[in-house]
C-alpha positions as CSV (number, residue, x, y, z in Angstrom):
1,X,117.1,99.4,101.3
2,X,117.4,100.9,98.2
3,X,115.8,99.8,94.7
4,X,119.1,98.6,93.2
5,X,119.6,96.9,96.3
6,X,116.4,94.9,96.1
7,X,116.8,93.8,92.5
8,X,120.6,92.4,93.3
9,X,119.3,90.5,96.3
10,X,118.2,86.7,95.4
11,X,114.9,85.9,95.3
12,X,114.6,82.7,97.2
13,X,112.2,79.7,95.7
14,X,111.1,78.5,99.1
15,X,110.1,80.6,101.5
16,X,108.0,81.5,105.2
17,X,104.5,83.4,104.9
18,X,102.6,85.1,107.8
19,X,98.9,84.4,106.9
20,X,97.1,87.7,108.3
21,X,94.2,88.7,106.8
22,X,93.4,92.7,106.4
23,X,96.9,93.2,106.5
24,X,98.6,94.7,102.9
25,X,102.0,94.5,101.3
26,X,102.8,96.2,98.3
27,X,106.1,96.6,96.7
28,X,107.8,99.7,98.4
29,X,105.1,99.5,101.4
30,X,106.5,99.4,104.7
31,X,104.3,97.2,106.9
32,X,105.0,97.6,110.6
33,X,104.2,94.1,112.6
34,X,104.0,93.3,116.2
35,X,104.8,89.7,117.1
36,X,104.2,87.7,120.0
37,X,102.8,84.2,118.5
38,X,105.7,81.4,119.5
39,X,105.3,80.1,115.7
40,X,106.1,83.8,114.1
41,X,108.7,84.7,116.7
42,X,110.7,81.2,115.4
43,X,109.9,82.6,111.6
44,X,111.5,85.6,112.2
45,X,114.2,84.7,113.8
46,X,114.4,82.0,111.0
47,X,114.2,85.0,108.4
48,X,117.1,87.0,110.0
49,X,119.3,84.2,109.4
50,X,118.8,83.5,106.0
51,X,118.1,86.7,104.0
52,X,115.5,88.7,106.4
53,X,112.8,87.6,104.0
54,X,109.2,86.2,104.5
55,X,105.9,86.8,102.5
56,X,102.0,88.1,103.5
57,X,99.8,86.7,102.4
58,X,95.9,86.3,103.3
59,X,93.5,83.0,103.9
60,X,91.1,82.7,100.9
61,X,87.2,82.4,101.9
62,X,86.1,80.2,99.1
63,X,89.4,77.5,99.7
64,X,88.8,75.0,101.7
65,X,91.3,74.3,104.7
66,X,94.1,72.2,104.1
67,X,96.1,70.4,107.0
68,X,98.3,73.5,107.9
69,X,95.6,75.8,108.3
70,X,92.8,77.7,106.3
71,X,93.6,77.9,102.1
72,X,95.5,80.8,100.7
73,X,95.0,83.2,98.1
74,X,97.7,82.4,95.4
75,X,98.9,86.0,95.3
76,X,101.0,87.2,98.0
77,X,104.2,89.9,98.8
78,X,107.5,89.0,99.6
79,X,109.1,91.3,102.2
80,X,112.5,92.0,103.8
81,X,113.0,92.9,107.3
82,X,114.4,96.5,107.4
83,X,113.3,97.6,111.2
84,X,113.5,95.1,113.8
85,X,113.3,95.4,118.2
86,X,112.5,93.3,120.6
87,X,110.5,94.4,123.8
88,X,110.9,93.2,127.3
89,X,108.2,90.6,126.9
90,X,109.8,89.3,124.6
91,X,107.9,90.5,121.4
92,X,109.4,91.6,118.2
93,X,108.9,94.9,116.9
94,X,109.4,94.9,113.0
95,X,108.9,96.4,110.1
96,X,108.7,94.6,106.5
97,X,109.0,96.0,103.4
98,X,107.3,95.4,100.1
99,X,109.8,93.9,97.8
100,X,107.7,91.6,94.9
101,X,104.7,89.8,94.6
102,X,104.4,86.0,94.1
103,X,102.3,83.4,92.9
104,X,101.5,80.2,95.3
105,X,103.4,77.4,93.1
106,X,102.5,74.9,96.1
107,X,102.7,74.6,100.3
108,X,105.4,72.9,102.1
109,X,105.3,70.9,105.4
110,X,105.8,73.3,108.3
111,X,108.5,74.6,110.2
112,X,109.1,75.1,113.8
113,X,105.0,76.1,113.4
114,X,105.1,78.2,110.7
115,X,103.9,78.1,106.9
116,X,106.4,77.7,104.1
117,X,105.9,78.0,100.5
118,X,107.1,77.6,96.6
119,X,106.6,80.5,94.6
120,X,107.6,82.4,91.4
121,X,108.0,85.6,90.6
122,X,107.8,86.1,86.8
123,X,105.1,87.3,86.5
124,X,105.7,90.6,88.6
125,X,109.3,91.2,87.9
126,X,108.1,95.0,86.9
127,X,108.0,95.5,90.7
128,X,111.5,95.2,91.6
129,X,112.2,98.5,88.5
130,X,114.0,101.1,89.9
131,X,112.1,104.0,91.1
132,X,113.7,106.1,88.1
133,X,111.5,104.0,85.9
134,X,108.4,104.7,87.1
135,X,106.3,107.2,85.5
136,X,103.7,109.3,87.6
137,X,101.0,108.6,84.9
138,X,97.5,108.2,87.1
139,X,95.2,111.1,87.1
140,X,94.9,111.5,90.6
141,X,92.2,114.2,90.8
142,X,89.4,111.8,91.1
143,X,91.3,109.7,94.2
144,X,91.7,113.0,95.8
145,X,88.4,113.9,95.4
146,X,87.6,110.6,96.4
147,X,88.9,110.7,100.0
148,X,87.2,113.2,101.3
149,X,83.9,111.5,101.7
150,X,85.9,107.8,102.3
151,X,87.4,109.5,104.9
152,X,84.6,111.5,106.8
153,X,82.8,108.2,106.6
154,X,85.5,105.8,108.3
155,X,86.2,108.9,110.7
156,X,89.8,109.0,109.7
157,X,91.4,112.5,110.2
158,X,93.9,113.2,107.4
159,X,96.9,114.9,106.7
160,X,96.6,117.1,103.5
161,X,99.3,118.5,103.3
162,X,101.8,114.8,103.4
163,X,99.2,113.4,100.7
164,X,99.4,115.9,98.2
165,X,103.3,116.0,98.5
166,X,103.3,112.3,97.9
167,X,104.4,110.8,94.2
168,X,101.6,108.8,92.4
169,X,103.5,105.9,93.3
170,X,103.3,106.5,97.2
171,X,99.6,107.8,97.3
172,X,98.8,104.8,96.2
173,X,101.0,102.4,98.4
174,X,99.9,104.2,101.5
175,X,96.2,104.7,100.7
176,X,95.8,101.0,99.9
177,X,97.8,99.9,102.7
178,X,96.7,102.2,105.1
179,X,92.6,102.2,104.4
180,X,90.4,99.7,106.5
181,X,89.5,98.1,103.3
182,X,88.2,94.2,103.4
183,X,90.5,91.6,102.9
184,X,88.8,90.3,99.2
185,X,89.5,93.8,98.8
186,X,93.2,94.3,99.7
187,X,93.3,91.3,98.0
188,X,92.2,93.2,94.4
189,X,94.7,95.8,95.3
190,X,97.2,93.7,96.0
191,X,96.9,91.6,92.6
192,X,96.0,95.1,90.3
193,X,98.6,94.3,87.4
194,X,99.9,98.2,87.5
195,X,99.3,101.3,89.0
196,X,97.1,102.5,86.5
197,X,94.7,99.6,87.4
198,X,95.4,99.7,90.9
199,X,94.3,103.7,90.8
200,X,91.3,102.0,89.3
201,X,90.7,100.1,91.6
202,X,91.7,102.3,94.8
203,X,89.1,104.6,93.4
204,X,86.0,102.0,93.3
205,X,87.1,101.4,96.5
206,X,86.9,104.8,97.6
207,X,83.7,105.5,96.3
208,X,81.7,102.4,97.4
209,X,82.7,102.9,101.0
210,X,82.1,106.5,101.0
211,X,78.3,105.6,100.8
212,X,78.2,102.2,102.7
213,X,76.8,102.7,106.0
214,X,79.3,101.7,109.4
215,X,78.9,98.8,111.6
């Protein structure tokens, strides 16, 4: 899917979410999912019938449950299907990429298992821009710098080369995606109002866990 493509599709009002925590969507991320849970199975094949979209989203620690299940953060990511196989048991192999964030307006009843929400989307319509108009503007010496020691300490074996022929806009995407980081903090990624805070944020990130011993 291409950007123009994403901004012509309709956003919809009302909506699925997968509630999985540790698991980040960012606008232009590609988020590969394994299914198996009858609930998500029936979402997804909800979601291919009516626009291939569904949001993540993550359970919020300090919100109480409510009767579908644990509270939600009020930020989230709409996706749209773009890879999808199913296995002989009867799984679905997909992948879901990042199209817009939302805010939580309110929760609807469920369906066929799964979670449904209203949303809005004003307040990130920056992240449906084209990729034209999208400036490489972080200094990304510091992150770089950064991951060596982030990486030696989470024993994650990097590829050089691919990450310093990726744009600003993909280091970032992949780094924050890709990073064990903590829910709470895919969650600050995830809500970073633009890439220059997110780069801020990806680097605090970076640094505290480099020096935080392992479980």
């Amino acid at each position: 899917m291409t950007d123009d493509e994403a901004v012509a599709i309709e956003l919809p009002e009302i909506f699925p979410v997968f509630p999985l925590n540790g698991a980040l969507l960012l606008p232009r991320g590609r988020l590969p999912l394994n299914i198996f849970e009858p609930r998500y199975l029936a979402m997804v094949d909800d979601a291919l019938g009516a626009g291939r979209m569904f949001g993540m989203i993550q359970s919020d620690p300090k919100k109480p449950a409510v009767g579908n299940g644990p509270g939600l953060y009020r930020i989230g990511c709409l996706g749209r299907l773009s890879a999808f196989s199913e296995t002989d048991d009867g799984r679905y192999l997909i992948t879901l990429t990042g199209m817009i964030r939302f805010t939580v307006i309110d929760e609807l009843p469920l369906k066929n298992g799964y979670r449904r929400i209203r949303a809005e989307f004003g307040s990130f319509a920056d992240d449906l821009l084209p990729s034209a108009d999208r400036q490489d503007l972080i200094d990304r010496a510091p992150i770089i710098a950064a991951l060596q020691p982030y990486f030696a300490a989470v024993d994650i074996d990097a590829n050089w080369e691919a990450i310093h022929a990726m744009s600003d806009d993909d280091l970032l995407i992949t780094l924050a995606m890709a990073c064990p980081f903590s829910p709470p903090e895919k969650q600050a990624l995830l809500e970073a109002e633009d890439i220059n805070a997110r780069a801020e944020v990806l680097l605090a990130l970076l640094e505290i866990n480099a020096h935080q011993p392992r479980m």
